[in-house]
Rosetta silent file (secondary structure, phi, psi, omega in degrees, C-alpha in Angstrom):
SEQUENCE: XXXXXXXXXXXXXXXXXXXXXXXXXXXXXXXXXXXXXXXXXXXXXXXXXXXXXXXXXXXXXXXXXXXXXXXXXXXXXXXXXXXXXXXXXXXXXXXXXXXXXXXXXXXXXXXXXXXXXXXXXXXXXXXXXXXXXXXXXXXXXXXXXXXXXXXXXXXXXXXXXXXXXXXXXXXXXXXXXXXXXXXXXXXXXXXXXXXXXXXXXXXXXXXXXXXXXXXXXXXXXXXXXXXXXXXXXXXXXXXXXXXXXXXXXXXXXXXXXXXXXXXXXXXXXXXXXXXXXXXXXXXXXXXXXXXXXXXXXXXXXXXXXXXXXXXX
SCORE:     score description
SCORE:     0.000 S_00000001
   1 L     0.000  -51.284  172.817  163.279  182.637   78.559 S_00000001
   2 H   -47.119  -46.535  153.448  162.366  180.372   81.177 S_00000001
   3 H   -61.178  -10.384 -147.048  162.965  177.530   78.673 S_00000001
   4 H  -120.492  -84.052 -157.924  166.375  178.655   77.537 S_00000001
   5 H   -54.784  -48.047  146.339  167.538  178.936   80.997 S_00000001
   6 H   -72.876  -10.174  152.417  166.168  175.721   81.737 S_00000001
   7 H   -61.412  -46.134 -158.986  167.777  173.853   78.917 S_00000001
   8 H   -77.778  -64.474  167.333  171.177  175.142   79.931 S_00000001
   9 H   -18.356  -41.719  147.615  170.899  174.246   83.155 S_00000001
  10 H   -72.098  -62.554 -149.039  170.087  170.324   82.648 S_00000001
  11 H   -69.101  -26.722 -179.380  172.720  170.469   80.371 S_00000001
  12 H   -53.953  -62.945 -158.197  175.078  171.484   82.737 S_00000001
  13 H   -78.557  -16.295  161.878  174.210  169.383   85.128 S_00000001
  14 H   -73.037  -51.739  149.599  173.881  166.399   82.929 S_00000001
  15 H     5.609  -81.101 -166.836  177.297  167.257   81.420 S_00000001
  16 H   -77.972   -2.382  130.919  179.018  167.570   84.696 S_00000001
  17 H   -14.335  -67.611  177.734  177.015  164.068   85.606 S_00000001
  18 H   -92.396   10.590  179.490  178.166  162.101   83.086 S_00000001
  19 H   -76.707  -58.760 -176.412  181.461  164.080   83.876 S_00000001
  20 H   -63.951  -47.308 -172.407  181.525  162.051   87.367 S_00000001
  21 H   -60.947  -19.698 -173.322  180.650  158.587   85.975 S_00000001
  22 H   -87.210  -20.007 -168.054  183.515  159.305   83.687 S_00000001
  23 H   -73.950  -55.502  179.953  186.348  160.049   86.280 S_00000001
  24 H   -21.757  -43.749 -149.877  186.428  156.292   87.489 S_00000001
  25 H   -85.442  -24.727 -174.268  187.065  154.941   84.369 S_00000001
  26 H   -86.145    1.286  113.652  190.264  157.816   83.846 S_00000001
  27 H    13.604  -81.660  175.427  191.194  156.281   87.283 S_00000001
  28 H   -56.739  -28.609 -150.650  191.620  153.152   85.797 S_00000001
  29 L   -94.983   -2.822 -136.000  193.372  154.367   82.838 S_00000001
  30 L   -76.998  -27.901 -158.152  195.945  156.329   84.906 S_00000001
  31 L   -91.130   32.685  153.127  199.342  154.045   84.636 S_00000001
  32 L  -117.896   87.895  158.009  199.307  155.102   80.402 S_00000001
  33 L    -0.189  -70.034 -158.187  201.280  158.189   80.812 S_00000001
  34 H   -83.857  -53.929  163.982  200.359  159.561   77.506 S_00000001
  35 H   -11.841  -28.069 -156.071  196.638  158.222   77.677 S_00000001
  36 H  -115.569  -32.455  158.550  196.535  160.299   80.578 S_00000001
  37 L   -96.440   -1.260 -165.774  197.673  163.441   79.287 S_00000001
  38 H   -92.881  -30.790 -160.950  195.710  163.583   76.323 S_00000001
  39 H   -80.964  -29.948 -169.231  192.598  162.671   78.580 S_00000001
  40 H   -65.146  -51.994  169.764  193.532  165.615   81.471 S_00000001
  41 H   -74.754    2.446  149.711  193.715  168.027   78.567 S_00000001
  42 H  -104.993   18.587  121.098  190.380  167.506   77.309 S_00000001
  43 H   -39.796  -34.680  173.857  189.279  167.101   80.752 S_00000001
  44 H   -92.961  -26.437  137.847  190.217  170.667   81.105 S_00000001
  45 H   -70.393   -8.758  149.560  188.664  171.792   78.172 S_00000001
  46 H   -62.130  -47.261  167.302  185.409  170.343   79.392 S_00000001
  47 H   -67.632  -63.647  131.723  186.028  172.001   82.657 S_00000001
  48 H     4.916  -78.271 -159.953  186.560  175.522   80.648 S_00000001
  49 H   -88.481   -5.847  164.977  183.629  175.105   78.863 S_00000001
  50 H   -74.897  -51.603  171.154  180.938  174.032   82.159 S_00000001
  51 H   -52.567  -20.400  161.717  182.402  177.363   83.342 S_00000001
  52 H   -83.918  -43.226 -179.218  181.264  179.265   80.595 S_00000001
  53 H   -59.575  -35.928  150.465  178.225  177.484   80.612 S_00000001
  54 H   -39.697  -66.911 -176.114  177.957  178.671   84.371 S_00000001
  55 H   -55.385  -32.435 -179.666  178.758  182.024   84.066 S_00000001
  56 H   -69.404  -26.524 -175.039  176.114  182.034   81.087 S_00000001
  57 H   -87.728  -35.190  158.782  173.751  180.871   83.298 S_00000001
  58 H   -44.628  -47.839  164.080  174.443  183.157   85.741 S_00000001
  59 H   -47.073  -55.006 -161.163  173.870  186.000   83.507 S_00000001
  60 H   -70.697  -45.472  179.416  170.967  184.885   82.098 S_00000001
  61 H   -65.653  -49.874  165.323  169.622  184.285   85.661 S_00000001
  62 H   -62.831  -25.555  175.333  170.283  187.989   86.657 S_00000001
  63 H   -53.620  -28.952 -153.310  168.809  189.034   83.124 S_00000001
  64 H  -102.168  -22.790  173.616  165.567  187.295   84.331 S_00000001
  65 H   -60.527  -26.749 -170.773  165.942  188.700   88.215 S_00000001
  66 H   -85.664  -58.083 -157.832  165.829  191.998   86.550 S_00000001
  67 H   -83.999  -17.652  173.965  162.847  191.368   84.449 S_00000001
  68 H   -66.387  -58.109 -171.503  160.748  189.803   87.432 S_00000001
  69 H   -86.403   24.254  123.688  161.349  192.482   89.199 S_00000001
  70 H   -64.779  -31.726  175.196  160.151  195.008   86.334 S_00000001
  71 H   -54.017  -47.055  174.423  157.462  192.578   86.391 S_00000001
  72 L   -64.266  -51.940  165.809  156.836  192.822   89.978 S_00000001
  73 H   -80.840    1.976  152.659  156.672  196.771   89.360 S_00000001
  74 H  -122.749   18.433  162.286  154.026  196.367   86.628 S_00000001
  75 H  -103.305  -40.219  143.925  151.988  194.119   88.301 S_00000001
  76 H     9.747  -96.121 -152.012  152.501  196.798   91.165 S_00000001
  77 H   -57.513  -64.770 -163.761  151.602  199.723   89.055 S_00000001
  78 H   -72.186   -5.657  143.096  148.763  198.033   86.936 S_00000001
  79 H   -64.186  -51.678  161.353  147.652  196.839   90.670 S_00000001
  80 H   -91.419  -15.292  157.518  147.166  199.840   92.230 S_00000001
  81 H   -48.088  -48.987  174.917  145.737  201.452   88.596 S_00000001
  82 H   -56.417  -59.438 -176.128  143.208  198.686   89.012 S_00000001
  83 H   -65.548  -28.763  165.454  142.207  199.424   92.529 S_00000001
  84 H   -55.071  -46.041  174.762  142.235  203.485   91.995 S_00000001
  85 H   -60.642  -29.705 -170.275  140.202  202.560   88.797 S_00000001
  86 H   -76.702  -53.247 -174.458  137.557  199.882   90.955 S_00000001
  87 H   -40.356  -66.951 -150.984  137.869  203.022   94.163 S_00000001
  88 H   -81.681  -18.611  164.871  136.631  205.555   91.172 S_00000001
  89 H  -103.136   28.537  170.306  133.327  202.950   89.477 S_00000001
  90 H  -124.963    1.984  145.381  132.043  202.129   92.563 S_00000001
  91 H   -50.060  -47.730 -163.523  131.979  206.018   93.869 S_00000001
  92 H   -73.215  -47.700  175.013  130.517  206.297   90.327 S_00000001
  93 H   -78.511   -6.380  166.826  128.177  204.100   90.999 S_00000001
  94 H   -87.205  -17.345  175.598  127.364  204.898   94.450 S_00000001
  95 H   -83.810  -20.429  155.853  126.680  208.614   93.067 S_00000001
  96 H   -78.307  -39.990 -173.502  124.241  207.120   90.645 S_00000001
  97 H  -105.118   17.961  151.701  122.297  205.602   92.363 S_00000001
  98 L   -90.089   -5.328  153.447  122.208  208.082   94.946 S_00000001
  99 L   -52.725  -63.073 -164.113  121.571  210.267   91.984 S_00000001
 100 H   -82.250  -10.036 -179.726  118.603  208.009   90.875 S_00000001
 101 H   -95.596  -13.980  158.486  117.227  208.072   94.369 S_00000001
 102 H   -92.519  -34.891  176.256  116.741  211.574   94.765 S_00000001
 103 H   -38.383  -58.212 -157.965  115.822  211.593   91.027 S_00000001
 104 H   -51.871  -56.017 -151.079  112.775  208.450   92.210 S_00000001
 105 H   -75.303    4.063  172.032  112.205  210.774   95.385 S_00000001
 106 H   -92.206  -13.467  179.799  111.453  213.767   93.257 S_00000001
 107 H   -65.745  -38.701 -168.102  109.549  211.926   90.955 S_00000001
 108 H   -64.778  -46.343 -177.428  107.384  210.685   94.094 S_00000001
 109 H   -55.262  -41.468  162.705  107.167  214.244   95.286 S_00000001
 110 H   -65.711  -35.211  171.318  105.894  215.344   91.931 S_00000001
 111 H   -86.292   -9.236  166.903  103.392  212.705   91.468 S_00000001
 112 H   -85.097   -7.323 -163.496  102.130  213.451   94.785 S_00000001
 113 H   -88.689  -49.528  158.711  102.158  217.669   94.092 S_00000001
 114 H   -45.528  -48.422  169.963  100.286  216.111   90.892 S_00000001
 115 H   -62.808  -70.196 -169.665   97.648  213.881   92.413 S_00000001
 116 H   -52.814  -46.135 -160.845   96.639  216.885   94.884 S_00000001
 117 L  -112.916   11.534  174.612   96.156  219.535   91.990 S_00000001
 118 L  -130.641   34.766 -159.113   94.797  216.848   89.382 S_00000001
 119 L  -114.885   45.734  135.158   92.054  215.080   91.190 S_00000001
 120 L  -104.409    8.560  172.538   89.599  216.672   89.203 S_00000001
 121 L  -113.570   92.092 -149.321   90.978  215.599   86.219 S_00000001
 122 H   -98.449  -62.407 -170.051   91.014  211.418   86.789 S_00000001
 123 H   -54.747  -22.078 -173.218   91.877  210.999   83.033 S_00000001
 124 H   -74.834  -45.889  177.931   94.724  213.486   82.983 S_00000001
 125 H   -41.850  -87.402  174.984   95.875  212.000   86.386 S_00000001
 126 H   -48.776  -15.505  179.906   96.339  208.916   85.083 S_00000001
 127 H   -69.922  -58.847  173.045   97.643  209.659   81.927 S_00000001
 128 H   -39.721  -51.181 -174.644  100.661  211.585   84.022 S_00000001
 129 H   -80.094  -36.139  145.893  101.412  208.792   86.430 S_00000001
 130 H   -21.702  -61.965  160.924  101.918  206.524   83.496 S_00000001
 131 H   -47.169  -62.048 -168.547  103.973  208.426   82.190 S_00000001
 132 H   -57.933  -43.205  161.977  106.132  208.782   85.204 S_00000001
 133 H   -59.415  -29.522  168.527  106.209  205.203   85.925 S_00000001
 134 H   -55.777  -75.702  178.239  107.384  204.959   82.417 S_00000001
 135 H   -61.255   -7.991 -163.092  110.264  207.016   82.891 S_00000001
 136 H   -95.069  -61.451  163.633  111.281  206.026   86.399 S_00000001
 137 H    -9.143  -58.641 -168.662  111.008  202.199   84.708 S_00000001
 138 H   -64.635  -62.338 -152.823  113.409  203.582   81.793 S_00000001
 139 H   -49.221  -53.037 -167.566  115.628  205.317   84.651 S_00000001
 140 H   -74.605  -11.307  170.212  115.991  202.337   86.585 S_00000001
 141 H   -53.764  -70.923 -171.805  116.591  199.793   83.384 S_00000001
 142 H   -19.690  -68.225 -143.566  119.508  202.476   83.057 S_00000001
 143 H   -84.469  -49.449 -160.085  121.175  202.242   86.315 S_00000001
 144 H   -59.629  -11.445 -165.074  120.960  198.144   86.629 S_00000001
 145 H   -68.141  -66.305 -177.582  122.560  198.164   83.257 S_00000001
 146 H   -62.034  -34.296  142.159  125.396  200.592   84.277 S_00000001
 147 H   -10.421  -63.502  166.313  125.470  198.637   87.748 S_00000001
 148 H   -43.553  -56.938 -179.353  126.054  195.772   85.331 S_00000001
 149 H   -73.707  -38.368 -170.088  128.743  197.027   83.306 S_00000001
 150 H   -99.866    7.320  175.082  130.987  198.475   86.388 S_00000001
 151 H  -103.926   -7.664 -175.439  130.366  195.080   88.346 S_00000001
 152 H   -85.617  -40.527  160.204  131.392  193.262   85.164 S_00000001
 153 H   -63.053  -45.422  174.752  134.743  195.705   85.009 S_00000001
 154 H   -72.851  -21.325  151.165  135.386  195.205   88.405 S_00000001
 155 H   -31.027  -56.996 -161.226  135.436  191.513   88.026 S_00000001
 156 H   -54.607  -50.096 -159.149  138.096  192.143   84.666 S_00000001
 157 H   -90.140  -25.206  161.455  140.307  193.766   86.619 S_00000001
 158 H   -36.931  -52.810  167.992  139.787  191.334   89.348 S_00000001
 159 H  -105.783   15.232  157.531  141.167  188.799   87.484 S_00000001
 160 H   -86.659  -28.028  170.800  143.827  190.620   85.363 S_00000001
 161 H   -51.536  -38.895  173.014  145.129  191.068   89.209 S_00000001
 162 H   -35.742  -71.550 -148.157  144.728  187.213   89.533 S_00000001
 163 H  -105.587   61.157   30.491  146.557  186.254   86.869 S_00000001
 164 H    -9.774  -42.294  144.209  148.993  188.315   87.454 S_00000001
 165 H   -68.446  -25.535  161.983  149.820  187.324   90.725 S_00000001
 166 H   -76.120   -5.760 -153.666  150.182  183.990   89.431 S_00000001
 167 H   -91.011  -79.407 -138.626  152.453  185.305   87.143 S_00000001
 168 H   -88.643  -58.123  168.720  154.690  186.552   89.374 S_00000001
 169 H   -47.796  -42.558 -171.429  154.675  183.344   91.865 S_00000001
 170 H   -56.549  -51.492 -154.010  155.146  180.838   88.460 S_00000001
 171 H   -90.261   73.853  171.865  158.485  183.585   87.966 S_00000001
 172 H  -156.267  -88.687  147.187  158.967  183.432   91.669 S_00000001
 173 H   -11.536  -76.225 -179.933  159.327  179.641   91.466 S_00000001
 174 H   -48.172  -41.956 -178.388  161.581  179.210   87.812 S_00000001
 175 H   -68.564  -15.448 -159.058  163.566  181.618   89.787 S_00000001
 176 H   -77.836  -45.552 -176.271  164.054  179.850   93.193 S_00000001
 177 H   -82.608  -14.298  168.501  164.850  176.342   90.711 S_00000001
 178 H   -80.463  -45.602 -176.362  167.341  177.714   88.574 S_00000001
 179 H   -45.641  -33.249 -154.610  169.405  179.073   91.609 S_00000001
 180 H   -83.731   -5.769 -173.523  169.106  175.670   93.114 S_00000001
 181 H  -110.233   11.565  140.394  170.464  173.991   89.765 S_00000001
 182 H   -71.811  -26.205  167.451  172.773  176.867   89.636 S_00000001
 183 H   -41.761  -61.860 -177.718  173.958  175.981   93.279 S_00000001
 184 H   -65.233  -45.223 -145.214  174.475  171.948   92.306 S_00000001
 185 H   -65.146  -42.799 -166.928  176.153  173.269   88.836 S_00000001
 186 H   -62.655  -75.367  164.896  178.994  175.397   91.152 S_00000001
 187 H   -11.332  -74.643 -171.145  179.133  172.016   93.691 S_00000001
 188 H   -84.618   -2.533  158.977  179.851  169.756   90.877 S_00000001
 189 H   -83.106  -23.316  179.826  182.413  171.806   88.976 S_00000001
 190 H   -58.607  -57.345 -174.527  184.053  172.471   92.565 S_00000001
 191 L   -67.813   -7.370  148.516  184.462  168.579   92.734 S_00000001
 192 L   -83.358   -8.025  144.985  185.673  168.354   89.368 S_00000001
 193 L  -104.345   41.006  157.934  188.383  170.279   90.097 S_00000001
 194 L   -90.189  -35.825 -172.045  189.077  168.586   92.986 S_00000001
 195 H   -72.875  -45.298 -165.134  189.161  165.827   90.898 S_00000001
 196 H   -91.423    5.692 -143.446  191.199  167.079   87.796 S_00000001
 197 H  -146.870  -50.136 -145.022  193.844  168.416   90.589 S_00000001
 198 H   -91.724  -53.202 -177.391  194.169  164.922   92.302 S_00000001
 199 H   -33.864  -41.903  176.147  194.360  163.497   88.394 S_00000001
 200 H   -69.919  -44.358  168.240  197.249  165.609   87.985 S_00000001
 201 H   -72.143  -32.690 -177.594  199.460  165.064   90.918 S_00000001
 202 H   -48.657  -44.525  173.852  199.108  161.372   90.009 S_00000001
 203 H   -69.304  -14.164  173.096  200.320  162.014   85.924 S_00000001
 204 H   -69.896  -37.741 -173.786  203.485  163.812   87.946 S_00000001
 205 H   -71.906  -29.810 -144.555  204.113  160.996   89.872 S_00000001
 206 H  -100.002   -8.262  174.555  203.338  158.210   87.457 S_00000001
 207 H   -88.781  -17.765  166.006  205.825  160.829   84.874 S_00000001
 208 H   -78.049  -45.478 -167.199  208.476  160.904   87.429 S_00000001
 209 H   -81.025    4.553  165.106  208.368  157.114   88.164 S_00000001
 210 H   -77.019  -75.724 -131.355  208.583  156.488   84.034 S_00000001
 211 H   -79.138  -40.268  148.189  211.206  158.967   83.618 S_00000001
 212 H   -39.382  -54.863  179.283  213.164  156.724   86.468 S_00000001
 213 H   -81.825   -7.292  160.055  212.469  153.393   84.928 S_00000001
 214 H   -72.949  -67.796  167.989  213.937  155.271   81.512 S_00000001
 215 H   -28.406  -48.803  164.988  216.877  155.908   83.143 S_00000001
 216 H   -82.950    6.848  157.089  217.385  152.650   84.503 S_00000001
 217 H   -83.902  -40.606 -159.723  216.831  151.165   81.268 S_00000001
 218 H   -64.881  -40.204 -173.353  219.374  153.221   79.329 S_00000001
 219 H   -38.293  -62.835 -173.202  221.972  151.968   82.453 S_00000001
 220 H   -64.643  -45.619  179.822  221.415  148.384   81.640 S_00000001
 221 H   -44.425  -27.017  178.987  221.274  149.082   77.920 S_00000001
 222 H   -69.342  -45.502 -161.756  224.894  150.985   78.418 S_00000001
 223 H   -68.736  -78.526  161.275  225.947  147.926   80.345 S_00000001
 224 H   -13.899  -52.032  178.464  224.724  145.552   77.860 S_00000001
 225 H   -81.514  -38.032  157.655  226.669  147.124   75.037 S_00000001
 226 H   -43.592  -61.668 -170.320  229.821  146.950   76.894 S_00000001
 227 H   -74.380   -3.152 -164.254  229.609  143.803   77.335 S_00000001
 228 H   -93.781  -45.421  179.611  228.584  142.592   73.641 S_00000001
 229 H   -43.610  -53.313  178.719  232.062  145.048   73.179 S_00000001
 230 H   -41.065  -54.833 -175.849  233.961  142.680   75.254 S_00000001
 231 H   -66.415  -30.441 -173.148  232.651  139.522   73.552 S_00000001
 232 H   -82.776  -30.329 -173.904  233.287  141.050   70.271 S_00000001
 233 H   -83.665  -53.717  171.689  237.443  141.901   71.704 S_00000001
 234 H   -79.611  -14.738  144.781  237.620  138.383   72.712 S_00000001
 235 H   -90.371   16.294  145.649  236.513  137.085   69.384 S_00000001
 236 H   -72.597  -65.937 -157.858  238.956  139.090   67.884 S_00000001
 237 H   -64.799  -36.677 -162.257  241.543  137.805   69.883 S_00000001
 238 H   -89.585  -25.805  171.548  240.626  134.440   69.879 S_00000001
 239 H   -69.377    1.620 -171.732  240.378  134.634   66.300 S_00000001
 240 H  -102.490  -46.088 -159.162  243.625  136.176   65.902 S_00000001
 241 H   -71.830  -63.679 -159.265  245.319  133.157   68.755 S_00000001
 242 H   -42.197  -51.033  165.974  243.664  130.612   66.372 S_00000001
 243 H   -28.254  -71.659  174.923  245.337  132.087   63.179 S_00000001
 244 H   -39.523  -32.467 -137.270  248.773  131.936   65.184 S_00000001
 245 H  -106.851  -16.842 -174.416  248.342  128.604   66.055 S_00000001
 246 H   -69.555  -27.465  174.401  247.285  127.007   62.759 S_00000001
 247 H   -59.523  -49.951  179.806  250.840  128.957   61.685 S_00000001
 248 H   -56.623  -42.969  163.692  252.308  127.080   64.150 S_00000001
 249 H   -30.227  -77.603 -161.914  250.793  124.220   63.092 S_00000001
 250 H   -69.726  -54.495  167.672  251.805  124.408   59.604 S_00000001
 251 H   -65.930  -36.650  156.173  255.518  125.317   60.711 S_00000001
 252 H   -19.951  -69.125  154.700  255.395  122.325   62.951 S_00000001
 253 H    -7.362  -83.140 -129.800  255.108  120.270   59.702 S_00000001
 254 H   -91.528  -33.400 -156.406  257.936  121.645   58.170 S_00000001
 255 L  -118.180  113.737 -167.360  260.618  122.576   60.659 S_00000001
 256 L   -92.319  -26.076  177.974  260.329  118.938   63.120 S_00000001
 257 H   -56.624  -22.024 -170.003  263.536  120.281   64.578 S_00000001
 258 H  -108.917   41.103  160.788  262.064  123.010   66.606 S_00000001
 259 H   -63.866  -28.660  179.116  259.616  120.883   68.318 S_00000001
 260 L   -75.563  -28.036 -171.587  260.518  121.539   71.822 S_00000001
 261 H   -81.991  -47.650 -177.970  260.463  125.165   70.886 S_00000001
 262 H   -83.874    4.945 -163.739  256.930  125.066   69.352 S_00000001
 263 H  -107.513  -27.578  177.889  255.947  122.635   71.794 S_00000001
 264 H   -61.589  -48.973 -164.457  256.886  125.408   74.675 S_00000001
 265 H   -84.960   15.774  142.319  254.926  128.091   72.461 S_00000001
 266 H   -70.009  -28.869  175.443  252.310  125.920   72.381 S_00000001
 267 H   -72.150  -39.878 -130.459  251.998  125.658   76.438 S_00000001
 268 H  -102.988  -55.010  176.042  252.115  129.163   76.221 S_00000001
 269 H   -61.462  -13.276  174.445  249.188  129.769   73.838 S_00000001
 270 H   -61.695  -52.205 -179.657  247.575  127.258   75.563 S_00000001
 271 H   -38.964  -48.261 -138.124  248.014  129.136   78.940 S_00000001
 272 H   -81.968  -23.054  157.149  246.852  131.894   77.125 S_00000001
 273 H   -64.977  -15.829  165.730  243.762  130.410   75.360 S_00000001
 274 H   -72.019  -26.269  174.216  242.815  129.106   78.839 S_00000001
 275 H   -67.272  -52.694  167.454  242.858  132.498   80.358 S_00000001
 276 H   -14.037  -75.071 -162.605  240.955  133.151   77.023 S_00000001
 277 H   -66.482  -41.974  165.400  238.138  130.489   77.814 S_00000001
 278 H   -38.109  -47.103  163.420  238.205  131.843   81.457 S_00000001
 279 H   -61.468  -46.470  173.710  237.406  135.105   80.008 S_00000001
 280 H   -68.486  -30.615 -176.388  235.081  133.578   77.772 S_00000001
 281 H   -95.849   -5.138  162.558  233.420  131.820   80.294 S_00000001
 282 H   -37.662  -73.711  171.513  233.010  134.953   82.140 S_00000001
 283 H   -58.733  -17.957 -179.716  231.787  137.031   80.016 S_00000001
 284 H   -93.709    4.050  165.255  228.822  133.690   79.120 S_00000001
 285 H   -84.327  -66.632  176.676  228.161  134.353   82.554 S_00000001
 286 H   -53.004  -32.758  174.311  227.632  137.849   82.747 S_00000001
 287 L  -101.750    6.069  179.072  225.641  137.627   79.772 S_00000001
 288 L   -51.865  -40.972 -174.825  223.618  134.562   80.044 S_00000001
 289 L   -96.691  -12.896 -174.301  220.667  136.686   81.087 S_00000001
 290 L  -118.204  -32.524  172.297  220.980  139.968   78.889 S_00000001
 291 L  -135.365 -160.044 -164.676  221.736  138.397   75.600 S_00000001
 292 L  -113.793   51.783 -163.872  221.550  134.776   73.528 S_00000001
 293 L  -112.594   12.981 -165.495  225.172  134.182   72.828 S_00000001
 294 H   -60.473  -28.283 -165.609  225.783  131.159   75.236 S_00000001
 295 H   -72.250  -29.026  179.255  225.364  128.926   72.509 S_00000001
 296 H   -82.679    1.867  175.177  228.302  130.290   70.292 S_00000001
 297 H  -124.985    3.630  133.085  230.528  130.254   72.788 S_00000001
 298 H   -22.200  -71.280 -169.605  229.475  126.678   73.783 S_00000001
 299 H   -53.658  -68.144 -159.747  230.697  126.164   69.799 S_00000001
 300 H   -58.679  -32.823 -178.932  233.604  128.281   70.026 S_00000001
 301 L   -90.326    1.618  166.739  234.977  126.206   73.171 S_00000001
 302 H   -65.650  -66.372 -139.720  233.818  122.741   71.538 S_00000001
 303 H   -97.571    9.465  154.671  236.038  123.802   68.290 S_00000001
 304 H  -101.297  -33.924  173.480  239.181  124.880   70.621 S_00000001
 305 H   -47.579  -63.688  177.090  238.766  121.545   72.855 S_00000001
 306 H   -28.538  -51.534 -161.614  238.656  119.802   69.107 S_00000001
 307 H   -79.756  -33.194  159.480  241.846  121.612   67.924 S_00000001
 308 H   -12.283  -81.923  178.038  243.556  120.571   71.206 S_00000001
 309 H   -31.125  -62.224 -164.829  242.668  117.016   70.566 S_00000001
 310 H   -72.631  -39.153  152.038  244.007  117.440   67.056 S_00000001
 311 H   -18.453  -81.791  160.350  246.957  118.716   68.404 S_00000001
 312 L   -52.937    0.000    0.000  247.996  116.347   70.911 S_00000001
């Protein structure tokens, strides 16, 4: 259990570790909109799952407060069995061998009631106290044994108390370090959502000032297309003036009489192709910088200069 609990626990905190070394770099990353939203939503499933992994650890850490302290009450229990059990052999043994010591002094009393009524008998005598040293010998083999055996139990339980009490300090300890790496685990998810909350107003900001610079793109793009209209209505026009004028041309030819008359509506398209080229150079103004058309209408005012020339 203690292992379990301590696996999750470095993982957490290695997790949410390499969690911090990682915010820097989505920092960096921050002015790619979409880069940025993909990484905040698995940032938040990361955060989601160190919070389960918390809460599991919490659990698990009251699962094990609960068994130390059953532990603690059966080290208790089998603690005070042990001393009522040590309390009850060394009464037993103080009752033996106050037991064997009236037993010795009755023995003594008898071999002395013996000596006095057998000391006409010297072989008999001796024969007796032999014996009696024999059995008091046997008696007392007896008691060091069981002496032996209930100082050898009280040792046993002596150290089943032992190691038990270390038992209980080792689980005393695992518990005191998993709170403190449960403590750090809570810390460093608080600062990752401190973190994943700052991350956010920033993708608002950096999606509001995109959603601006869209806008002011479509404007010039609107703009743009106007003017490409324009350019396209004056090379209509001028292509339409040009038409007229080669007709004029070509009646010129033929009818020599109406020269003064073609030669006025010639000033006049003239007028009116200069307001043309005025227009034209307008519009190669306005558009010198948004599109690439300067050069054709270089060409176009080259090949109206030309027909002039041929003209005159």
């Amino acid at each position: 259990m203690f292992s379990r609990l301590s696996g999750i626990a470095n993982t957490v905190l290695h997790e949410l570790s390499g969690d911090g070394e990682g915010d820097g770099d989505l920092g960096k990353s921050v002015m790619e909109s979409a880069s940025q939203e993909e990484m905040s939503e698995d940032q938040m499933e990361r955060l989601a799952h160190y919070e389960q992994l918390v809460v599991q650890l919490k659990e698990l850490i009251q699962q094990k407060d609960t068994e130390i302290e059953q532990r603690d009450a059966q080290i208790k229990l089998e603690r005070e069995t042990s001393d009522a059990k040590m309390a009850k052999l060394k009464l037993q043994a103080k009752a033996k061998v106050a037991n064997l010591n009236k037993q010795l002094e009755e023995l003594k009393k008898t071999s002395a009631d013996n000596k006095v009524n057998k000391e006409g008998s010297s072989d008999a005598w001796h024969h007796d106290q032999r014996e009696e040293e024999r059995i008091h010998e046997e008696e007392r083999r007896r008691l060091q044994n069981n002496v032996s055996e209930l100082t050898q139990q009280l040792q046993e339980s002596q150290e089943t108390v032992s190691k038990l009490t270390r038992q209980l300090y080792d689980s005393q300890d695992s518990f005191g370090e998993l709170t403190r790496q449960l403590h750090e685990s809570q810390q460093t998810v608080e600062q990752l959502q401190k973190c994943q909350q700052k991350q956010e107003a920033e993708t608002l900001d950096l999606q509001q000032k995109l959603e601006e610079q869209c806008e002011t793109l479509r404007a010039r793009t609107q703009f743009v297309e106007m003017l490409e209209q324009e350019l396209q209505s004056a090379e209509f026009q001028k292509q339409v003036l040009s038409e007229q004028f080669r007709q004029m041309e070509t009646e010129l030819k033929s009818l020599d009489g109406d020269r003064k008359e073609y030669a006025f509506q010639v000033t006049i398209l003239e007028k009116k192709l200069t307001e043309k080229d005025n227009s034209c150079e307008r519009l190669l103004k306005e558009l010198e910088q948004e599109s690439g058309v300067q050069q054709e209408l270089e060409k176009m005012k080259t090949d109206m200069e030309q027909m002039k020339k041929k003209k005159k």
